[in-house]
C-alpha positions in Angstrom: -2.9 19.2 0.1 0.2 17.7 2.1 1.7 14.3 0.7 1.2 11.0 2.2 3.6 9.1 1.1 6.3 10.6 -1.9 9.4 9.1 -3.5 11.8 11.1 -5.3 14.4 9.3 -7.3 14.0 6.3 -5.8 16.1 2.9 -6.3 17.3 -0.7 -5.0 19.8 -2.7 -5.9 20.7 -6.4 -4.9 23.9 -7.7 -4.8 25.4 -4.8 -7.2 22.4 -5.9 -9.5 19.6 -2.9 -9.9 16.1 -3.8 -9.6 14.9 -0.4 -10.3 15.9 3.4 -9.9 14.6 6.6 -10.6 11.3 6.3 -9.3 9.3 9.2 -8.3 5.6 9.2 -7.3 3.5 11.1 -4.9 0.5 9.6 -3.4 -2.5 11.7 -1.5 -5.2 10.8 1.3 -8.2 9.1 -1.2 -6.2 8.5 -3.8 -4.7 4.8 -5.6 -1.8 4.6 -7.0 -1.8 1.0 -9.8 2.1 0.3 -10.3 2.7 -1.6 -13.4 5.1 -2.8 -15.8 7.0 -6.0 -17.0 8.2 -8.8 -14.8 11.1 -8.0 -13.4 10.4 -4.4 -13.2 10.7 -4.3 -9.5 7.0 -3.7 -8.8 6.9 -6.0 -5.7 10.4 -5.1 -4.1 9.0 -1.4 -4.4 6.2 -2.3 -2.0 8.9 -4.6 0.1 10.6 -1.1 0.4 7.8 1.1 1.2 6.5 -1.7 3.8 9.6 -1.2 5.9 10.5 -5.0 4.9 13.8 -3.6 2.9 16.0 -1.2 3.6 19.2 0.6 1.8 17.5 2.0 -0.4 18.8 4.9 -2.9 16.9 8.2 -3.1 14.2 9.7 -1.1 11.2 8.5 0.8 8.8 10.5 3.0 5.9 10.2 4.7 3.8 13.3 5.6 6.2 15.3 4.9 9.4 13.7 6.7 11.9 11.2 5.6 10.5 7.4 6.7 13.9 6.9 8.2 12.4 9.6 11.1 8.9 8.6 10.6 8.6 5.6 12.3 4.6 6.4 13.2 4.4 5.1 9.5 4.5 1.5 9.9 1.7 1.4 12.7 -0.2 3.2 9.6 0.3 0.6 7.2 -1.3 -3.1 6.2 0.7 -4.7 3.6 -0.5 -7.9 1.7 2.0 -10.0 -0.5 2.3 -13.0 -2.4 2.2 -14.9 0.8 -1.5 -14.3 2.2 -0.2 -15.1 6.0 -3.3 -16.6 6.7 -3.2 -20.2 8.7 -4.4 -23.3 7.2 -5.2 -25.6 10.6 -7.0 -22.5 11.7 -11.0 -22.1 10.8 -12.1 -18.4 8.7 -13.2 -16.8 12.1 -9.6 -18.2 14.0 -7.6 -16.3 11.4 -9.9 -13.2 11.4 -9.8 -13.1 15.4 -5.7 -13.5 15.0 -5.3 -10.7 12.7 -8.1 -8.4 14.9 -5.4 -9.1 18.3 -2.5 -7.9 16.0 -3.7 -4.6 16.0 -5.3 -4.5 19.8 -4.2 -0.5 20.1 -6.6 0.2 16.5 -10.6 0.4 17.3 -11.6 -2.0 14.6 -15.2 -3.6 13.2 -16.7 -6.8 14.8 -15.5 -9.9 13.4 -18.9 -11.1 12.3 -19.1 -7.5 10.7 -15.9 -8.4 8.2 -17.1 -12.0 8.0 -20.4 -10.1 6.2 -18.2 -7.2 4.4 -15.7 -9.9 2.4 -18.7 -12.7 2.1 -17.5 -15.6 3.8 -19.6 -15.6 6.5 -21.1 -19.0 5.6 -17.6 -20.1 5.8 -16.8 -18.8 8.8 -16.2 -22.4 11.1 -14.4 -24.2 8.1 -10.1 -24.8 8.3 -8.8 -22.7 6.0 -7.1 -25.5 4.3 -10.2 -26.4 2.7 -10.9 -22.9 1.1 -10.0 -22.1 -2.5 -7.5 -20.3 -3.5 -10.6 -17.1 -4.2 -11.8 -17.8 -0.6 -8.1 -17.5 1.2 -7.4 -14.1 -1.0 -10.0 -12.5 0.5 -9.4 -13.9 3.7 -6.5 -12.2 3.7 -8.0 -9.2 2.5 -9.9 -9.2 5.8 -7.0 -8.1 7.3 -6.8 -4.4 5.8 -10.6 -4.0 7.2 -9.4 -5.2 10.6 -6.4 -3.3 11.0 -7.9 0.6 10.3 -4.4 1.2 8.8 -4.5 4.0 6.7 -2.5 3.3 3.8 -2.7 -0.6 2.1 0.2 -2.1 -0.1 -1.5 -4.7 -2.1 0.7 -7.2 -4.2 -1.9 -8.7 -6.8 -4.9 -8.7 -5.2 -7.1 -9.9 -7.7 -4.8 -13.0 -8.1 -7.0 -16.2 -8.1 -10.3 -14.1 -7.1 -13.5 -14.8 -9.8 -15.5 -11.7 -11.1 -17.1 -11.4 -7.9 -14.9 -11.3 -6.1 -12.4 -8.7 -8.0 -16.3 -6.8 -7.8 -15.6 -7.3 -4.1 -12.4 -6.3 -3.6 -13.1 -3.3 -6.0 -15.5 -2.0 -3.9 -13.3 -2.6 -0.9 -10.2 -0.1 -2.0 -12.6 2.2 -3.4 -14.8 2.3 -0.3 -11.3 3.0 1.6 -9.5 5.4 -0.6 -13.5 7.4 -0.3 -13.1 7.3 3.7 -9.7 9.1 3.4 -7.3 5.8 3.2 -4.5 5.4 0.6 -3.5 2.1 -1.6 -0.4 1.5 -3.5 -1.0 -2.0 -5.6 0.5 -3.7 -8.2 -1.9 -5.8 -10.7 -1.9 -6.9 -14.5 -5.3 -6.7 -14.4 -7.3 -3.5 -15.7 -9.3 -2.6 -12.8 -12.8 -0.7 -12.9 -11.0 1.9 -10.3 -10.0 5.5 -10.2 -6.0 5.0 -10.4 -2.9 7.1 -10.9 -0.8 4.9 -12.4 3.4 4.6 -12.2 4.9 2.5 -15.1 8.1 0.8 -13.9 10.9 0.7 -16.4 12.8 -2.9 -15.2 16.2 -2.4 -15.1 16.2 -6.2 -13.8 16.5 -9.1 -16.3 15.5 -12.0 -14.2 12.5 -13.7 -15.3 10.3 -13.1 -12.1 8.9 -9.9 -10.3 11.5 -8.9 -7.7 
């Protein structure tokens, strides 16, 4: 089976400082890949890199087969969610969901009310997001991976703030799109109930936060 995504000694460095280096992982349709390791390690610059959101890196990165610098069809495939959910506050729950469904116009995508159902905020649905908890706003954000049909997801802790139902939720969420044929790269400390190959990064960094 051809590669989705691969990485052969990989690295970045910042200002002369390395964050990480000799990464290698290869990722398939249907399959989750769980980076972890200590802060520090790198874990979220890796998905900055493989989201097209940093460049110079070291080493080798391809995407079905060719280099990403040449495969510039990869970042219409891919949906990453960070730290920063992107969703807006003085906007209601539908507002945000029908701004993230225009962002993808070219991508045939579910029905709004549909994703309200899927990610259970439905009943939520005409309140500002400023009033949501910090559980509600995850998956929120969340919403937009269902809305944009991209094929591979970069999730940077998903499961931060989110009760037992809702990791549940968002559990069922990768799996049900890793079974349809997507991919997911993710980074989390928690131990998820998930099928997972799993790349330990060896933090070469020694500042005190995830880079």
């Amino acid at each position: 089976m051809p590669s989705l995504v691969s990485a052969n000694d990989l690295g970045f460095s910042r200002e002369e400082k390395v964050i990480f280096r000799g990464v290698d992982f290869t990722i398939h349709a249907g399959e989750i890949l769980k980076i972890t390791g200590p802060n520090g390690a790198g874990k979220s610059t890796l998905l900055k890199v493989l989201a097209g959101f940093l460049t110079g890196f070291d080493g080798e990165l391809s995407y079905q087969g060719e280099p990403l610098e040449q495969g510039g069809h990869f970042y219409a495939d891919v949906c990453y969610l960070g730290h920063q959910l992107g969703v807006k506050s003085n906007l209601t729950v539908y507002e945000n969901m029908a701004f993230f469904r225009d962002f993808f116009p070219s991508n045939p995508v579910l029905s709004i009310d549909e994703v309200l159902d899927q990610m259970q905020l439905w009943r939520l649905q005409d309140d500002l997001v400023s009033t949501l908890s910090a559980g509600q706003r995850q998956r929120l954000a969340l919403s937009r991976l269902v809305l944009s049909q991209a094929s591979l997801w970069l999730l940077d802790e998903p499961f931060t703030a989110v009760d037992v139902e809702g990791i549940g939720l968002i559990e069922r969420l990768i799996a049900q799109h890793a079974s349809r044929g997507g991919a997911v790269v993710m980074t989390s400390h928690h131990t998820v109930n998930l099928e997972c190959k799993h790349l330990a990064m060896p933090g070469f960094s020694d500042q005190g936060e995830d880079q």
